[in-house]
Wavefront OBJ file of the C-alpha trace (Angstrom):
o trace
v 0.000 0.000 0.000
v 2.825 2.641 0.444
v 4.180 2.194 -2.643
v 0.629 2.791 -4.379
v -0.026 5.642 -1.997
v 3.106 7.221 -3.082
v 3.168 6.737 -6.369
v -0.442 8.643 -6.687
v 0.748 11.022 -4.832
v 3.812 11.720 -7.244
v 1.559 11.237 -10.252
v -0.695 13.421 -9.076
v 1.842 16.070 -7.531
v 3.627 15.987 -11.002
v 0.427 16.677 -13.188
v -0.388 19.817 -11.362
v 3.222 21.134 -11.096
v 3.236 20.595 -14.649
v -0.474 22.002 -15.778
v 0.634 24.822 -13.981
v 3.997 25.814 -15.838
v 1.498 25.002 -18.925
v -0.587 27.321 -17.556
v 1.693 29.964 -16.152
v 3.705 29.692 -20.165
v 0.302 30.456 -21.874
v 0.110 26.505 -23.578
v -2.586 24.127 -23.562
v -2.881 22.200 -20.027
v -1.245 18.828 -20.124
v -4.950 17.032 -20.634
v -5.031 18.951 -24.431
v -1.576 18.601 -24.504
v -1.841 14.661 -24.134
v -4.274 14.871 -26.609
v -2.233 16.910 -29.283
v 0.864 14.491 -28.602
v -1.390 11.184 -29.407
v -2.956 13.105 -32.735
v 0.178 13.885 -33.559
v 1.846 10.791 -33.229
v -0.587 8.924 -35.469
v -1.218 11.500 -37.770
v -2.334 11.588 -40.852
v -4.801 8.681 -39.661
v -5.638 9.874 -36.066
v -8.746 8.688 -34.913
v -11.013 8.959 -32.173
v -10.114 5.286 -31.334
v -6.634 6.131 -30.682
v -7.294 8.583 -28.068
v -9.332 6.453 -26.441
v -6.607 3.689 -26.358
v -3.629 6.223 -25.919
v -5.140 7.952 -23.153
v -7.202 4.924 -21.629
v -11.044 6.847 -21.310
v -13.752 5.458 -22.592
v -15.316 6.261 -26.508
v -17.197 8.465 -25.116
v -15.023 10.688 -23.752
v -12.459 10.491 -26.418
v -15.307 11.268 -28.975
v -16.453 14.764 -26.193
v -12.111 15.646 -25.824
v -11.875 15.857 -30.559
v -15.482 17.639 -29.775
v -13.324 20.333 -27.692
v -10.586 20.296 -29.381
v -12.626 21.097 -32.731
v -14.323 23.631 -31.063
v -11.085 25.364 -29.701
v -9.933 25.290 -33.282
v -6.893 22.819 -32.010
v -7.902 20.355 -34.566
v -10.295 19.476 -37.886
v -12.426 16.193 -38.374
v -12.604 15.436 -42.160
v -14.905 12.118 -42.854
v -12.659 8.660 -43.177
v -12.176 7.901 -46.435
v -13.126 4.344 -45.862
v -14.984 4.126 -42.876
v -17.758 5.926 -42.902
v -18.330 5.388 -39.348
v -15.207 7.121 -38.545
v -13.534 10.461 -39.059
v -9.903 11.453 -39.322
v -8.592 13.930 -36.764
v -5.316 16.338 -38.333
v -4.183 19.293 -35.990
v -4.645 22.979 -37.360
v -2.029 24.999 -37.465
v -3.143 26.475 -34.436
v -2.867 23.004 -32.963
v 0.698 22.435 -34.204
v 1.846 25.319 -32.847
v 0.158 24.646 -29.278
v 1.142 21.509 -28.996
v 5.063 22.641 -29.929
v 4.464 25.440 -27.299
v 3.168 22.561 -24.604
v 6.172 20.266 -25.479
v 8.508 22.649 -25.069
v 7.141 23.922 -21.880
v 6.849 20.421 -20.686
v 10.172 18.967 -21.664
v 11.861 22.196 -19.823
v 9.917 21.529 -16.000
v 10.361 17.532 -16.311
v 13.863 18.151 -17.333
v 14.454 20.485 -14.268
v 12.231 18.103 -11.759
v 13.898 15.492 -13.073
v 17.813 16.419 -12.898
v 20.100 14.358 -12.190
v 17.839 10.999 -12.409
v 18.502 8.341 -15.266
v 15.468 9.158 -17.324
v 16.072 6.073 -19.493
v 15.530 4.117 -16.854
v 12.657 5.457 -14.764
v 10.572 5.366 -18.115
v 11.821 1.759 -18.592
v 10.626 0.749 -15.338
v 7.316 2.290 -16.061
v 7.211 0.906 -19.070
v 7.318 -2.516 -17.799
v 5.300 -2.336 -15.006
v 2.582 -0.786 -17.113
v 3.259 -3.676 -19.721
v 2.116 -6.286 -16.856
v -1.036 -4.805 -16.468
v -1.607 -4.743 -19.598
v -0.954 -9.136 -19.644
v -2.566 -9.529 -16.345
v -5.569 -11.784 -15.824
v -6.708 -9.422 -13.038
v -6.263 -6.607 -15.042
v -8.903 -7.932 -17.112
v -11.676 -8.126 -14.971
l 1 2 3 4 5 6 7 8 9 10 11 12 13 14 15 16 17 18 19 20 21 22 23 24 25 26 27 28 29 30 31 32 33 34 35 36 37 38 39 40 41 42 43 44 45 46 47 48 49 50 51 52 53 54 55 56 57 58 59 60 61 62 63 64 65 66 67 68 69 70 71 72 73 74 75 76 77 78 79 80 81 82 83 84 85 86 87 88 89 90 91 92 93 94 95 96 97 98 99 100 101 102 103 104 105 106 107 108 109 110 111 112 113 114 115 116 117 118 119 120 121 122 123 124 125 126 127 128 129 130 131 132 133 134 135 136 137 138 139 140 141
C-alpha cells in the first residue's frame, strides 16, 4: 500500500506542477496537450479510437475531448475515407503550434524536476510495469 499511496501522490503532484507551468507559459494544459501528442503521433490517420486507447477513457469521452478540441480550433475532423463510421482527426495549425508550445514547456519543467535521475531508466521501469497490467488476468476483470 505505500508504494501505491506514493506513487499517486507523485503522479498526481507531477500533473499539477506541470499544468501549472502550462498554464503559467500560456500553452494548452497537459490534458489537451496529451491529446495533441497522441494526434500527432498517429497522424495523418488519427482517430477517435486512438485517443481512447492512448489515453485509456472510454469512446465516449475520447469522442467529447476531438469535440473540444474542434471547437477550440486545435484540430479538424474530415470524414474517413473508408470508414464511414469514422472520421480522421489532423491538428490545425493552431494546434501544431500549441502543442510545440506545450512540449517545449513540458520537456523544460520535467527536465528540471527530473535532474540528475537516469530518465532512461525510470521510463523503462514504467514501461514494464505498465506492460504487466496490460498481460494480467486481473487486469482484465
Amino acid at each position: 500500500m505505500d508504494f501505491f499511496d506514493a506513487l499517486i501522490r507523485y503522479e498526481t503532484n507531477l500533473w499539477n506542477h506541470v499544468d501549472r507551468r502550462l498554464q503559467t507559459a500560456g500553452a494548452p494544459s497537459l490534458a489537451v496537450l496529451s491529446a495533441l501528442r497522441v494526434l500527432k503521433r498517429y497522424a495523418p490517420a488519427s482517430r477517435v479510437q486512438e485517443l481512447r486507447l492512448e489515453l485509456r477513457i472510454t469512446v465516449g469521452a475520447a469522442s467529447k475531448l476531438a469535440d473540444r478540441l474542434e471547437k477550440e480550433g486545435l484540430v479538424q475532423r474530415q470524414p474517413h475515407p473508408s470508414d464511414r463510421r469514422s472520421s480522421l482527426i489532423a491538428l490545425t495549425p493552431t494546434g501544431e503550434q500549441a502543442l510545440t508550445r506545450g512540449a517545449r514547456v513540458l520537456q523544460d519543467a520535467l527536465s528540471e524536476h527530473l535532474a540528475g535521475e537516469d530518465i532512461g531508466a525510470l521510463v523503462s521501469a514504467v514501461r514494464r510495469l505498465d506492460e504487466r497490467l496490460a498481460v494480467s488476468p486481473a487486469a482484465a476483470r
